[in-house]
N, C-alpha and C positions, 0 to 999 in steps of 0.2 A: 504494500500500500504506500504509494507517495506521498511525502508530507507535504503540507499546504505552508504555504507563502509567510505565516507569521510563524510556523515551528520553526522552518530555516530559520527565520532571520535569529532564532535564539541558539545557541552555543549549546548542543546537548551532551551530557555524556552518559555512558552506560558502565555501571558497576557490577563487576560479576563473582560472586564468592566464591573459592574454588575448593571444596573440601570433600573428595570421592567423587567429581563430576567427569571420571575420564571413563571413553573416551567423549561423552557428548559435547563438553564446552567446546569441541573444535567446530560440533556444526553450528550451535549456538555463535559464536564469534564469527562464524563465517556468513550467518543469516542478519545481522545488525546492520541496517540500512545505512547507505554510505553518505547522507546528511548528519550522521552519528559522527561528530569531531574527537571523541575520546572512547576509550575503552577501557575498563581499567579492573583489569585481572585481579582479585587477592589471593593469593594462595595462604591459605590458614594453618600453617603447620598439615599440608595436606599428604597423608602416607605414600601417596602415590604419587608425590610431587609433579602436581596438575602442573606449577608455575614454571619450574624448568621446561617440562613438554612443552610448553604454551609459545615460550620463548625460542624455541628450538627450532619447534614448526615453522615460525615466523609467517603466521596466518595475514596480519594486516599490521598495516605501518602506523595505525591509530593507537594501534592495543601498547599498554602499559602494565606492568607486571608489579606486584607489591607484594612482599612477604611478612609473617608471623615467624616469630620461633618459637612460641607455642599458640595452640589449639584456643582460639577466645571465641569461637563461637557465630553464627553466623550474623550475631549484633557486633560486636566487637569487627569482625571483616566490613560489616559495613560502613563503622566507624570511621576506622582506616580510609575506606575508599569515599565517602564523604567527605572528610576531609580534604582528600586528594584534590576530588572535585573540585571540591573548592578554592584552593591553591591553584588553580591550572583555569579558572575563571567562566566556570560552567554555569548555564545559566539554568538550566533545567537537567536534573540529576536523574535517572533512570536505574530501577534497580533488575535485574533477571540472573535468575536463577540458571546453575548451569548444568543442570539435571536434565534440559531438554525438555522440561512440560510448561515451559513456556514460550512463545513463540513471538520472538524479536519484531518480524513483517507487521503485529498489533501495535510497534512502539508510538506510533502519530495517534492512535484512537487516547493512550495516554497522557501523551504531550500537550494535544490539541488543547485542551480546556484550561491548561494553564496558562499556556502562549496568550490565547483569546482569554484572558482573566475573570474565567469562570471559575476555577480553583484554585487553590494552592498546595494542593495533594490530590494524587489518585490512584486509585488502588483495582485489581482486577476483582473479578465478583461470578466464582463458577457457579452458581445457584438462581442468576438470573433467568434464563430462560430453562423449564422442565428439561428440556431435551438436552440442554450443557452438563449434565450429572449421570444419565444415560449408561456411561461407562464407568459412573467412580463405585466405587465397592461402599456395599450400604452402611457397613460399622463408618468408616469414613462422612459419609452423608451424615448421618445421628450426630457424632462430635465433633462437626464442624456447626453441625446447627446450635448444640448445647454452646461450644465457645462463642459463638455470634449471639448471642442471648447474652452470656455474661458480660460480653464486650459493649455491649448497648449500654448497658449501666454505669462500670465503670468507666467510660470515655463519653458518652453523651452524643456521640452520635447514633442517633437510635435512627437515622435515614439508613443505614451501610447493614453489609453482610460478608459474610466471608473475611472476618479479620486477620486470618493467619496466610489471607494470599500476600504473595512475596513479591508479585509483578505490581512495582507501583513507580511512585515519578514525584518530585519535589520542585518544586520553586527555591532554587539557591537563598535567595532572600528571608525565604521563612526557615529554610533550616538554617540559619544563622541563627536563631532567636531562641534553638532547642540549644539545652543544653547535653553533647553527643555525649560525653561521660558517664551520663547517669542513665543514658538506656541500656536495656537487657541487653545482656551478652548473648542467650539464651537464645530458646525459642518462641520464648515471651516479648521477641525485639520487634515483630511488627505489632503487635495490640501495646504494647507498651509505648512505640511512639505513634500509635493514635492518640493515647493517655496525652502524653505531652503538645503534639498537635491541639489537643483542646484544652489547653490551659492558656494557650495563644490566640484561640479561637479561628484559627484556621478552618477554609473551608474544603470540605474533603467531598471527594464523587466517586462512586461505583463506577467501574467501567467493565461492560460486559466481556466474559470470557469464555473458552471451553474448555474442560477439564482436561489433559492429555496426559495417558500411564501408558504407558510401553512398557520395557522391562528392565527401567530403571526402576531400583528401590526408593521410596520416599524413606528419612532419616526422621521424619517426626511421627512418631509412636501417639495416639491420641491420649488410651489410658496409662502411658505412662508421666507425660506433662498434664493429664487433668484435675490433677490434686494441686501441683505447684501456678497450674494458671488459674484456679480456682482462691490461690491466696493472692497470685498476682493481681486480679481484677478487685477484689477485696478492699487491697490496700490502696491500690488508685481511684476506685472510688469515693474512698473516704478521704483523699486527699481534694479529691475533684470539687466536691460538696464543700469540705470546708476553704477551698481557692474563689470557687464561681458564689458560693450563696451565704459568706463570710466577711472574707478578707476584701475581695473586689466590688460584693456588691451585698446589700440588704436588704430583703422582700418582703412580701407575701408566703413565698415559699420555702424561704429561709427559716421561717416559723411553721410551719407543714412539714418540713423536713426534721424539724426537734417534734415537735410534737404530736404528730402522727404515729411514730414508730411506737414514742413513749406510751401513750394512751392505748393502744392496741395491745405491747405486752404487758402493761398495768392489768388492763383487760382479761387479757387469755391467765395471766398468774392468779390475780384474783378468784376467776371461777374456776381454773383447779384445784385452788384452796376448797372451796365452797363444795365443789361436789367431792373429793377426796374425803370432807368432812362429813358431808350426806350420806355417803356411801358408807361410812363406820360407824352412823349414828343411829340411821334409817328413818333420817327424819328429813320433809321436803323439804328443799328451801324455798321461804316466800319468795314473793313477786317482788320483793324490793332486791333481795339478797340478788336475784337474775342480772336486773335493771343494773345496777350495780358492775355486776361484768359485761354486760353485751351493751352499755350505752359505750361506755367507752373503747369498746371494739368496734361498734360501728362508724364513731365520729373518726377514731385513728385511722381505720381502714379508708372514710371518704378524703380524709386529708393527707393521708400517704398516693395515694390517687388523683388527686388533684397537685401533689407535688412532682410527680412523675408527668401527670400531663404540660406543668409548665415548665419542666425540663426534656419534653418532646419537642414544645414549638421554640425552643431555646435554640435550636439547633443554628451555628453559625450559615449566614446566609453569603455576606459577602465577602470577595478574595481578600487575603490583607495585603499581600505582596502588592499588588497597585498601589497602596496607599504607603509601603515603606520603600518606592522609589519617588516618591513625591518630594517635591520641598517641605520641611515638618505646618510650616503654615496652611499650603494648601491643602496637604491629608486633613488637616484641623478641620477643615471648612467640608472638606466636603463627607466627615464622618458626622460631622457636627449635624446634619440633614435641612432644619430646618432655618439653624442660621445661615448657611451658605445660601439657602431660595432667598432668602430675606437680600443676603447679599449679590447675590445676581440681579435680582431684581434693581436694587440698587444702581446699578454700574451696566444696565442691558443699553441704554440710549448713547452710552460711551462709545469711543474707537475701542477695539478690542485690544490692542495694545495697551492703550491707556488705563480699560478696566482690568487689565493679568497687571499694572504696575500697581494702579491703586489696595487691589486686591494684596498684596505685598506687603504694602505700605502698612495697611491695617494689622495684618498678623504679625508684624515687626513690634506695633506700638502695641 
């Protein structure tokens, strides 16, 4: 698929993890469309030393080679090649996998949205259409739906699916704003930097894909990380909660989120007490003793629900990355919504020169 006239004009590179991927990264680097200006191998302390091969072959003049001397995992590779990225002055970073199930010729379907500043993240989504799953093996299906579930909570994009797919693509500008240090080394590296994506408020989009298994092995085990991404979502949660309805900002829901939970197990404790007690005594309990537990189960439960629901339409709308190549004035104005109409309006009978200086002028003073 050729890329369209705004991907070119941006500088993209492809980063690819290299740990057990031999022999496929050679088709993989060979299928990386040639508007792709970087390429950039990591070899992870990989046993089958992918990155010598890589080197040896001398497959394309773009590709770049970087090593581990030990094993940090395919967050920590990506670290690495992030970075790199970033030193070499990429403007849209691309990540694929070098297992082969996923397929380079998609990279524009990727790029596109960020180029045209409809994102600032995007990530593949094998569950979009029925017939993309067709081929994945059904224990696969189940724990990728359960990790998409826990991932809605903890990261607050409750729009996405498929959080553990690895085919995605970044706006250089916003991963500047992540701090790469503190993401999972692990397998927990792509739902964790959705976590941090939304503490930025970045906006992230699904892009459809097809599942592809041949007879390479996949290296992530579901029930063996579903106990450790079940604490990883956990903990990013309750960070999330107290970053977005805390520290940044104070609502409605802010108070729904304390006091929903509270009121509900007040609730459920209470009448275990009560019937625990019933049941050894054999005596009813009144209509008050009930009232008692199921009012405040029911109020918890409608206000933990209405805290979720205002953490659905929460969901970041607009790219940031437009607005942190701006001058800091004009992002001002025009995140600001209603002042910037105020001030266009103001300055609309001007020369347009005149009103981009005056405009200036003002967010100076």
């Amino acid at each position: 698929m050729p890329l369209n006239h705004n991907v070119v004009a941006s500088s993209i590179a492809v980063v690819i993890p290299c740990y057990r991927v031999m022999p496929y990264v050679f088709a993989v680097i060979a299928a990386v469309p040639p508007d792709v200006s970087l390429i950039i191998c990591v070899d992870d302390a990989c046993p089958d030393g992918s990155g010598k091969q890589i080197e040896t072959a001398d497959l394309d003049e773009r590709v770049v080679v970087l090593y581990h001397e030990q094993n940090q995992g395919v967050g920590g590779a990506m670290a690495t090649g992030y970075r790199a990225a970033l030193e070499r002055g990429a403007t849209i970073i691309v990540k694929i996998d070098g297992d082969g199930q996923m397929d380079p010729r998609l990279l524009s379907a990727f790029v596109a949205p960020i180029a045209e500043g409809l994102a600032d993240y995007t990530k593949g989504n094998r569950f979009y259409r029925p017939e993309s799953v067709s081929g994945m093996p059904i224990k696969r299906v189940i724990g990728n739906a359960i990790l998409s579930f826990m991932s809605k909570f903890s990261t607050g994009y409750w729009n996405l699916f498929d959080p553990n797919n690895g085919y995605t693509a970044i706006h250089a500008d916003v991963l500047r704003q992540l701090p790469l240090s503190k993401l999972s080394k692990r397998y927990f590296f792509e739902s964790d930097l959705l976590f941090r994506l939304s503490t930025v408020r970045a906006v992230v989009l699904d892009v459809p894909m097809d599942a592809v298994y041949a007879t390479e092995k996949s290296n992530l085990a579901i029930k063996k990380v579903l106990g450790s991404f079940l604490l990883g979502h956990l903990g990013n949660f309750g960070k999330r909660l107290v970053y977005a309805y805390f520290l940044r900002d104070f609502n409605v829901a802010s108070i729904e989120w304390v006091l929903g939970p509270s009121l509900l197990l007040f609730g459920c404790v209470i009448g275990l007490i009560n019937w625990i007690d019933s049941s050894q005594t054999g005596v009813t309990a009144s209509a008050g003793t009930v009232m008692l537990s199921a009012l405040p189960i029911i109020i918890g439960l409608q206000m933990l629900l209405s805290a979720i629901n205002f953490d659905v339409q929460n969901v970041p709308r607009r790219a940031m990355h437009r607005d942190l190549r701006m001058h800091p004035a004009t992002a001002f104005q025009e995140i600001a919504g209603a002042t910037e109409t105020s001030r266009s309006r103001k300055h609309s009978g001007a020369h347009p020169k005149a009103a981009e200086e005056a405009q200036l002028n003002e967010g100076r003073e």
